[in-house]
Structures are given as C-alpha cells and as structure tokens.
N, C-alpha and C positions, 0 to 999 in steps of 0.2 A: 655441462649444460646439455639437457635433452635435444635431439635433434630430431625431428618429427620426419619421419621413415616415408619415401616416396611411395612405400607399399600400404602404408595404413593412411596416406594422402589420398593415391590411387582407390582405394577399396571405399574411404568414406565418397569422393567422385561419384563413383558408378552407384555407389545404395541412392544418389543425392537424383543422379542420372533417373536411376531405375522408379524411384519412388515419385517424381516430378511427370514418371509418363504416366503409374496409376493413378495419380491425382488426375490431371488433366481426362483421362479414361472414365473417371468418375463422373465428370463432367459431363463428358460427352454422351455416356450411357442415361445418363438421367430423363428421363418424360418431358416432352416440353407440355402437352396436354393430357385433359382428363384420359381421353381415349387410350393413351399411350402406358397411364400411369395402371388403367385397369387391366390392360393386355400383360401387363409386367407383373401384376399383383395375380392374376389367373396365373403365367406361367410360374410362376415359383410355386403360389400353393397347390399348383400341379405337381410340380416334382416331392412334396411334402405330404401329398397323400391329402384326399378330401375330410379324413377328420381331424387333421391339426390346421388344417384352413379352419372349419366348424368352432373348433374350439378359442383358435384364436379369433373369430368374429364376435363370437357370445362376449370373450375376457376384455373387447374393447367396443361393446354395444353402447352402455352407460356415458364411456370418454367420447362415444360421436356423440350420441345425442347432448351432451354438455358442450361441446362444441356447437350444435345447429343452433343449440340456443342461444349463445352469443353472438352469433352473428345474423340472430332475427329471420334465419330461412330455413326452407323447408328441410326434415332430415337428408333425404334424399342428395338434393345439388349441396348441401352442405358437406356431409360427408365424401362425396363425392372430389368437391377441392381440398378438403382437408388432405385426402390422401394425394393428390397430387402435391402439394404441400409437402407434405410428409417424405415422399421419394426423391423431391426437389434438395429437399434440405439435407438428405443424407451424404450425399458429398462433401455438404460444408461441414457440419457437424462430425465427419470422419477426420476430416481437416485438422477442425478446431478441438477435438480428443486429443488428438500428435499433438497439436501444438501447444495445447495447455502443461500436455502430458512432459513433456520434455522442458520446457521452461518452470515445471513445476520444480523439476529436479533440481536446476541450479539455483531456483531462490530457497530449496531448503537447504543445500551447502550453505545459502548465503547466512543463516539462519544459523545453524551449527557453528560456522567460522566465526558470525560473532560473538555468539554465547562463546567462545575460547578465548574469545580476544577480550572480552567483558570479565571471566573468570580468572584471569592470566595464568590458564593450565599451562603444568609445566610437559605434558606427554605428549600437546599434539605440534607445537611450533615446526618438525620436522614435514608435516604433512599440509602447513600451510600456504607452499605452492600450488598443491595441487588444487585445494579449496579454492585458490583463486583463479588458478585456470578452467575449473568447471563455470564457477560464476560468472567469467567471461562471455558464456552465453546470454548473458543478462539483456544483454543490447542486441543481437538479431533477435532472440528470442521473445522480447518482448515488444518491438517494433512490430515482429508479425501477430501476435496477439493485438498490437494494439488496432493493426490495419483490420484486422479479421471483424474487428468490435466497430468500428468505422463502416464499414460494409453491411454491418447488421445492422446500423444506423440509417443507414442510403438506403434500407429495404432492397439488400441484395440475394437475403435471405431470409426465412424463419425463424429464424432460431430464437431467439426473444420474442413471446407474441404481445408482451406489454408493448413493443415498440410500433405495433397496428393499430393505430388510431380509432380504425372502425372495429374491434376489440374492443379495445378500453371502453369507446363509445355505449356500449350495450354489457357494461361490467363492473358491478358497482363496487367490488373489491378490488379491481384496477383502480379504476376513479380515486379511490380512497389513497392508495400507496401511490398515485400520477406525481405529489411532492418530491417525491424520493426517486421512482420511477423514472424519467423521463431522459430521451438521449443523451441533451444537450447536459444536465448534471452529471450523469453516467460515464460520459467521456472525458469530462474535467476529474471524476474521481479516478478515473483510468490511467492520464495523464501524469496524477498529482504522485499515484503509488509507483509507476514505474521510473518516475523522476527522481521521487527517494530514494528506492530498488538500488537504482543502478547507480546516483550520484555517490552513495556511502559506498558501493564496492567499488566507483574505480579510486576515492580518493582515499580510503581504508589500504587498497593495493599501492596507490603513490606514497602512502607513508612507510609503507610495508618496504618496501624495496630503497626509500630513500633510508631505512634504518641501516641498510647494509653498509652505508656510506659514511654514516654520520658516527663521529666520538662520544656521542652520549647517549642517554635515552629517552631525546626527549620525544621523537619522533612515535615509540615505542607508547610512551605515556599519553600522547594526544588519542591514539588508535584506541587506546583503552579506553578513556573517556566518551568518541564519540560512537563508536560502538556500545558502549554502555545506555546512551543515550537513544540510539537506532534501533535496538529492541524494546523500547515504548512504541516507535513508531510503526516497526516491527509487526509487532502482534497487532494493534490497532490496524493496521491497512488491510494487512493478510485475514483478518475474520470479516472486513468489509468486502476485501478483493472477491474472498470466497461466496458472499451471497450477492457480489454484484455480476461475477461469471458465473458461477456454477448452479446457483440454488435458483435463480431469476429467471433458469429458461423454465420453470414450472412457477410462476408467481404465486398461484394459490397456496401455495405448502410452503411450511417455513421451519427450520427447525435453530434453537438455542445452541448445541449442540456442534452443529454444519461446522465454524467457523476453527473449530478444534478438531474438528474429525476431517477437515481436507487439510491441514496443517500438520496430523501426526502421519498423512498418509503423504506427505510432500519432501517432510521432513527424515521418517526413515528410508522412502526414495534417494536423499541426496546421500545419506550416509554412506546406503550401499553401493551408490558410482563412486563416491570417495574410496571406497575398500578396494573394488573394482579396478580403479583408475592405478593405487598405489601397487594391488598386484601383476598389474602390467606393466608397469613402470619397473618394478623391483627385478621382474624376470627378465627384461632389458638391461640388467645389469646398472640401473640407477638408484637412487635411493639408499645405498650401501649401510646406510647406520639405523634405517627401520628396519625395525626387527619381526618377529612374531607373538612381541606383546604390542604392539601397536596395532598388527592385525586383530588381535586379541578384543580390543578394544574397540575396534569399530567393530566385529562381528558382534560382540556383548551388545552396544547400542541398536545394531540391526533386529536382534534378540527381546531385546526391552522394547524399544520402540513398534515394535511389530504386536506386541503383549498390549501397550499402551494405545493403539487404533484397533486393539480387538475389543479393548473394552469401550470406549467411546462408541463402535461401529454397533454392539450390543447394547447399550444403555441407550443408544438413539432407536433401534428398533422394537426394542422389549418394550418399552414405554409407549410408545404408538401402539403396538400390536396391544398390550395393555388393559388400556383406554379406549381400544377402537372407535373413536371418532372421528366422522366420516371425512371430514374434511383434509382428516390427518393419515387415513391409513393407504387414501388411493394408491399416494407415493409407494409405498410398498404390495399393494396389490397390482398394482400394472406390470410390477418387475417381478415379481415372483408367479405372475401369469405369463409372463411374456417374453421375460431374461431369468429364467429358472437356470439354466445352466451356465451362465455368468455372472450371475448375481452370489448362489449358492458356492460355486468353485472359485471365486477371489477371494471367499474367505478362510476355504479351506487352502490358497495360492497364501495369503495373508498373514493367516496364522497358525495350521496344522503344521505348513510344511516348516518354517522357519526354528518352531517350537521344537521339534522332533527332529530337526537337523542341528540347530546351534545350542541345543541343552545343555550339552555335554561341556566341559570347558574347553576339553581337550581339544576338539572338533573346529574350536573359532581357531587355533591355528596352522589347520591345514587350508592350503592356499585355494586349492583346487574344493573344495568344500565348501569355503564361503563363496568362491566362485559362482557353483552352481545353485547353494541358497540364494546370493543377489542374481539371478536369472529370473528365478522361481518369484522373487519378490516383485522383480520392475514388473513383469506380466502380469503378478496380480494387481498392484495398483496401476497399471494402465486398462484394467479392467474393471477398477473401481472407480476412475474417470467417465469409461464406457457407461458403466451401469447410472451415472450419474446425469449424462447429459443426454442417452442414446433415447432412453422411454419416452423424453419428453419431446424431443425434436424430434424423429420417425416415428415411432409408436411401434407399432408389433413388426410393420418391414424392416428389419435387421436382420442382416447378419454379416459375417466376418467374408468381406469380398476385396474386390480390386480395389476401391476404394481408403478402405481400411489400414490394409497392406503397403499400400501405395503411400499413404500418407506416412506410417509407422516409419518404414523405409528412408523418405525423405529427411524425416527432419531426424531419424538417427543418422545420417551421413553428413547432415550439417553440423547435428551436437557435436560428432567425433571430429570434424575437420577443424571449428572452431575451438574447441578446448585445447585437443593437442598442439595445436598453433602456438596457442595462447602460453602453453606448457614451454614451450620451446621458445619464448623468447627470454625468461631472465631463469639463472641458475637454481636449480630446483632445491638448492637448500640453504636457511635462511643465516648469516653468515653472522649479523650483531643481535639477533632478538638476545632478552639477558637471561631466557630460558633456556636455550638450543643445547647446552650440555645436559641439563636434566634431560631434555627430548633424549637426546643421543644416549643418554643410558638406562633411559627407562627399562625396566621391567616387573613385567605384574606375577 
C-alpha cells in the first residue's frame, strides 16, 4: 500500500499556503473605485509603452461602446464602470480558471475510468487505483466550483453578465435565452451534474474495492452496467456543464462545437495526470507490474487525444473566421487582439509540442519524456481555460500576475494533497477484477 510521503504532504502544504496568500493579494489589490481602477489601468499601460495602450484602446472601442449601450448611458460613465468591472472581476475569474482548471482534470479521469470499465479493457485494471484517486478530487473540487457559482449568483462578482438584471433589462438577446438563463435554473443544473459526477465515482469505487473481497464477480458486473449507463449521462451533462460555465460568461456567442472542444481538452488533461501520477508512483518503487507498455499507452492517448482538440479547436475557428459573421467572429477577435500570445501559443503548447514529442513510438516509453510532454500539455490547457473565460470577464487588463499564480498554486497543493491521500488509503492494485492478469502482462 502507498503511503503518502510527509515530504510531498509538506510541499502540497506550503504551494496550498503559498497560493491562498496570492489569492487573498488579489483581492486586496483590486480597485475598490473608478478612480482607482483608472490609476491602475494608466500604470500598467505605462509600463507597456503608449502604443500598445493605443492599440489596445482602438481593439476594444466597439466592445465599450456595445457595452454603453446596454446599459442605456452615456459612453463615457459607461465605459468608465465597465472597467472597473473588469479589474474587479479579475481576481475572481483567476480563481475560477484554477479552479475549473483542476476539477476539469479529474472529471476527465472520471470519464476515461468509465469508458474502461464500460469496455472491460483488459490493459488498464492495473492503473485503476490511480484513476480513482485522482477523481477523488471530485468533492472539494466541485463544492468549490460550486460555491464560486453561488457567489456569482449573490452578485459577488461579474463574471456572468446575464445574471444583471439591469443587462438583461436593455437586451433583447438576453431576454430571449432569460428561460434557460436564469440563476435559480443554473444552480439546480449545477447541483443535479455534480450530484451525478461524484455519486457514480464514489459508488463505482465502493464496488471497486468491495470486488477485492468478494468470491465472485458480481460486484465487477454491476460497475460495468452502471458505468455503462453514466456515460449517457456523462456526455449529456458535461456539453451542458460546459455552455453553462464556460461559454455563458460571453452569452451572445454560441458555438455547436464548445461542448466537445472543452471535453477533448478535459479529457486528454485527465489522461496526462493519469500518466503523470503512475510515473511517480512507479519511481517510488510501487506499481511493480506496470510496465512501459502501459506507459505506452497513455502517452498514445495523450498523442491522439491532443490530434483530436486540434481538430475540433480548428473546425470551430476556420468556420467563424469563414463566414465572418459579425455576431460570431468578435469571440475570436477580442482574443487574437488582446490574447495574441496566449491564444496563438496554447495551440502550439496543445498540439505542435505533443505531436513532435510523442510521434515516435519509441519516445511514449521513456518516462522522463512523457513527463515533460504532460508539463507542456497541462499549461497549455490551463491556457486554453484562460483564453476562454479571461476576454470576456477583464477584457484587455490581463495578464499573468499574483493573482493568476496564486491561484494556480493553491489549488495544485490541494489537487496533490487530496489525490495522494486518497491514493494511500486502499492498496494500489486491484487484487479480484477478472482482468488483472491480462493487465499484469500486457504488452504492446
């Protein structure tokens, strides 16, 4: 049985420590008024040189003035709170990136674990501990999502502007979606998916571990069925989950698309901590009968899956840019005005690097290799979260600060304290699944 190391308890600690002060920093830094918000917006496009102020004023002229006119006043005092708006909300919105960003990870383990337990592969049963200790983030992780969403309900923040009443009021395209739209539905759908989420991984894990015990398989047999059945529910939540966080803080834009392009980016996220998790574990001298076709294996799906959000990420932008219709391209002109070297570098973080490091066969099984490819990958999908939520909650005041950091920090020292815990309470290999000897002698 793994025994989670006072040293890598200690160390997730202090990132938890470290990252809870930028947070709070964030806070406190933030403009409580206009005046404050303007002083703050002169010093940075001070230190930026007065033609990238210039430029970023021009690339978001259109987005005030579509703002003043929603809220029926003059451009001036309109733009004027918008940006305090805007500086206000970047705290949360750094927040709420980490914390999407990391709960994204473990529902897409959850996601992979069950398509395994739905196919009844015989390769991966040996790695199904781990799968379930990362999911175990499922429940802080989505408690704090769900508080965050709570809060943007209580107007604690911006970050959803459908949830401003005097918005909607003067917006006949809100008006229209206010059915669908509205808190009090939004938090029951919030509620109903993380209920599911989490009710199938801990009772998927109870039967998991109660197989260890039991003389037959039947225990085995049930997991297969309702996991069978969790990926209906599955896919259906997770394309709603994703346009009721992620696409909804820009309501006017919509895309078909969205619900499979934050699902292939959630989903080779989970993979690659799975890969991650199993190479730390193995160099700790656990694991002893994974081998390096298993590695093999997850680094292939890192590979594929990273191919499979390239093209989704591409057939959603080709088509907009396409068609250019107005309503549809802003989403990508604000970002390619404003997040040019994050928007453009996560896809090179996404898919150049992965392509060009895991092509080879050979390459998926060196340890230290996939290693440094799943680096290269988490930071581009936490950059593809960024690019998603950043434009439309700040607008052009971004960039990578205490904030940011702070937050990243935090909720990686919780991810790591929670999973490894979780890792270390039942023995990390599974002792009656009626696969575990294929597992155990896999190789590809």
């Amino acid at each position: 049985m793994y025994t989670f190391s006072n040293r890598l308890k200690i160390a997730s600690i202090v990132l938890m420590i470290v990252g809870a002060l930028g947070i709070i920093g964030g806070f406190v830094m933030a403009p409580g008024t206009i005046a404050e918000a303007k002083e703050m917006v002169a010093s940075h496009d001070g230190g930026h040189g007065d033609a990238h102020a210039a430029e970023a004023e021009h690339a978001n002229k259109e987005n005030d003035h579509a703002v003043a006119e929603a809220h029926g006043e003059e451009h001036g005092s309109s733009h004027d709170q918008h940006l305090l708006d805007q500086l206000q909300n970047r705290p949360w919105a750094a927040l709420y990136v980490a914390a999407f960003f990391f709960f994204m990870i473990s529902l897409g383990v959850l996601a992979f674990y069950a398509i395994q337990r739905a196919a009844q592969a015989g390769w991966s049963p040996l790695l199904f501990r781990v799968m379930e200790g990362i999911t175990s983030y499922l429940v802080p992780g989505g408690i704090i999502i769900f508080v965050i969403l709570l809060l943007s309900v209580l107007h604690m923040n911006h970050l959803f502007i459908w949830m401003d009443e005097s918005v909607v009021a003067h917006d006949a395209l809100l008006k229209g979606k206010a059915g669908y739209l509205n808190p009090t539905f939004f938090l029951i759908r919030a509620a109903i998916f993380l209920a599911g989420w989490i009710g199938y991984r801990e009772y998927s894990r109870k039967l998991s571990i109660a197989q260890d015990a039991s003389d037959d398989d039947s225990n085995f047999k049930l997991n297969f069925r309702i996991s069978a059945g969790f990926l209906v529910f599955y896919l259906i939540s997770e394309s709603i989950m994703s346009w009721d966080w992620i696409m909804s803080v820009e309501p006017h834009w919509f895309s078909t698309l969205f619900g499979w392009y934050i699902f292939a980016s959630m989903f080779v996220s989970g993979i690659t901590v799975i890969a991650m998790v199993t190479i730390y574990l193995k160099s700790k001298g656990h694991l002893p009968d994974v081998n390096n076709s298993h590695i093999h294996d997850l680094a292939k799906f890192m590979f594929g899956i990273s191919i499979f959000w390239t093209y989704l990420w591409f057939s959603q932008f080709m088509l907009i840019w396409y068609s250019n219709i107005p309503e549809e391209v802003t989403y990508y002109v604000s970002r390619i005005a404003d997040y040019r070297l994050p928007f453009f570098g996560m896809v090179a973080m996404n898919f150049l690097f992965p392509v060009l490091l895991l092509m080879n066969s050979d390459y998926k099984r060196i340890n230290w290799f996939v290693i440094l490819t799943g680096i290269v990958i988490l930071a581009g999908h936490y950059m593809d979260i960024f690019n998603a939520i950043m434009p439309s909650t700040v607008g052009k005041n971004w960039y990578i600060g205490i904030p940011e950091i702070g937050s990243v920090l935090f909720f990686a020292g919780l991810f790591i304290f929670w999973i490894f815990r979780a890792i270390s309470t039942q023995p990390l290999q599974p002792k009656r699944n009626p696969f575990i000897e294929e597992s155990r002698h896999f190789h590809y």
